[in-house]
N, C-alpha and C positions, 0 to 999 in steps of 0.2 A: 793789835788784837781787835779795838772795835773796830779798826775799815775788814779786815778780812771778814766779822762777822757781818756788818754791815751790808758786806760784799754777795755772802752766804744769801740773808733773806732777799736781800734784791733777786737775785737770780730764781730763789723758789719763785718769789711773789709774783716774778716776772711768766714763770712757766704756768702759774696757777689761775694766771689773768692774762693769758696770751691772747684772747679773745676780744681783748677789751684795746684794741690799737689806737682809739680817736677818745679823745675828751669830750667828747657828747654823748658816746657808747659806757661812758662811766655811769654805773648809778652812784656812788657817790654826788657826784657834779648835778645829778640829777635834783637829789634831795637835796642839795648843802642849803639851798635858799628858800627850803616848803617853812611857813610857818610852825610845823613840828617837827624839826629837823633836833634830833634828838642828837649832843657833842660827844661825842666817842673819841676825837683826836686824839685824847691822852693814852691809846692803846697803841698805839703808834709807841710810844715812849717805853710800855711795856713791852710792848715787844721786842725792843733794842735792847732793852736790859736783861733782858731773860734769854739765855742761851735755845730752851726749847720751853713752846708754847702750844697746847693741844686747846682747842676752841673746838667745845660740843655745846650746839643748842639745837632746842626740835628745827622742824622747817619754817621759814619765813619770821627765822630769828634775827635776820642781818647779816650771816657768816660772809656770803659772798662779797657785799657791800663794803662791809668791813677790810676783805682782803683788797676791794679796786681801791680803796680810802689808803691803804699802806702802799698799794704798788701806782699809786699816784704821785704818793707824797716823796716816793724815794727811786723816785721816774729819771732815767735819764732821756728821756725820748720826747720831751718839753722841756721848753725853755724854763726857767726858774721861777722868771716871771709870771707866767703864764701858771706855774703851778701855786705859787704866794697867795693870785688871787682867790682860789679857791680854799683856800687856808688861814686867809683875812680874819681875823675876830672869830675863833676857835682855838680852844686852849689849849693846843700842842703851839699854836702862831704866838703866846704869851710865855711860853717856857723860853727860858734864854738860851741854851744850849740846842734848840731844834728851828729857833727863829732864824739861824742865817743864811 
């Protein structure tokens, strides 16, 4: 049940951030390392546990960012490696169950 749902948001996440093909065209990646790099990783976690998730805020609320930060983290199109580092010291990277 959770890989098919798993399976599920990847595939949205992946249609909804189709644009975003390189890790440098991420803004997440962008921001993770600005001095007011505000942790949201733990939405990541929320979203895996909640079957459906409606995310409304005005404009230049972080929606997008948000979605390239989940369709990063649950990326088959990077190495694991390559995605850990951007996930380094952020508290989805300390949950046990999302660390491996």
């Amino acid at each position: 049940m959770y890989v098919k749902v798993c399976l599920v948001i990847l595939a949205l996440v992946t249609m909804l951030c189709e644009c975003v093909s390189a890790l440098n065209q991420n803004k997440f990646v962008g921001i993770r390392n600005k001095l007011n790099f505000v942790d949201k990783t733990l939405l990541i976690r929320e979203i895996l546990k909640h079957r459906i998730v409606f995310i409304s805020a005005p404009k230049g609320f972080g929606k997008s960012t948000n979605l390239e930060m989940i369709g990063l983290f649950l990326s088959n199109r990077h190495k694991k490696s390559e995605i850990a580092i951007h996930f380094k010291e952020t508290k989805i990277s300390e949950e046990k169950e999302f660390a491996k």
